[in-house]
C-alpha positions in Angstrom: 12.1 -11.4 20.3 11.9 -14.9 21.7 9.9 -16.0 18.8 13.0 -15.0 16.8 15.2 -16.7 19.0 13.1 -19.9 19.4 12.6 -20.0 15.6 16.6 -19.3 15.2 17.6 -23.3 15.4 14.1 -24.2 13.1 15.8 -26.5 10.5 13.4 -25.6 7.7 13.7 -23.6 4.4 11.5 -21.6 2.6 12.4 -20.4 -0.9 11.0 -18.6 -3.0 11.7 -18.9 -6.9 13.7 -15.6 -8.7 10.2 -15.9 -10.6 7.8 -16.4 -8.2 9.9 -13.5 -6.2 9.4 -10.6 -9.4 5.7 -12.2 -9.9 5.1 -10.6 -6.2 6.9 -7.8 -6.8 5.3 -6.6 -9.4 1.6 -7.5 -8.3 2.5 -5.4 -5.0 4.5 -2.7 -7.5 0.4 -3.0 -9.7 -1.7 -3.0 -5.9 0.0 0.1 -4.8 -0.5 1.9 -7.2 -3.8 1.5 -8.1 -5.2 2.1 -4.8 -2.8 5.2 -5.0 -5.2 6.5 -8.2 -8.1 5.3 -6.6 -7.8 7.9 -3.8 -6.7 10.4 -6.5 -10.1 9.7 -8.2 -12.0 9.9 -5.3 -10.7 13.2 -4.6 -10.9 14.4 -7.9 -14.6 13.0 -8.0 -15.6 15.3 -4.8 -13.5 17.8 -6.2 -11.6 18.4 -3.6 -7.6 19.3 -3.3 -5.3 15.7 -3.2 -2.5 18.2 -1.6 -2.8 17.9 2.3 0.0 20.9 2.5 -2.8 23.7 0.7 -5.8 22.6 2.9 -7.4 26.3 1.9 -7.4 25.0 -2.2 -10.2 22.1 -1.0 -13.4 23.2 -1.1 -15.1 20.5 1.0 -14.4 17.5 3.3 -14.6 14.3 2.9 -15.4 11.6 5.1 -13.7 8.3 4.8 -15.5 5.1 5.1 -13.8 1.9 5.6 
């Protein structure tokens, strides 16, 4: 909160082009959904259920790395 405040009477400007601003949107759009199908893949590779509400449908575990 005070960073907000003490940043509130800044006098600078950042702007971002319109295409710059749909270039982002879409790369983020294009990230998310590939890590999306790569957790779908992984499951599918351990075969394994990608539903967390039907945990008796999975027929193993799988541990996640990071």
């Amino acid at each position: 909160m005070l960073g907000m405040y003490l940043v509130s009477d800044a006098e600078f400007t950042f702007e971002i082009t319109r295409t710059l601003n749909f270039k982002l949107f879409v790369l983020v759009i294009l990230l998310g959904v590939a890590i999306a199908l790569a957790g779908v893949i992984s499951f599918r590779k351990a075969s394994t259920t990608v539903n967390p509400l039907k945990p008796e449908t999975a027929s193993s575990l799988e541990r996640v790395d990071l």
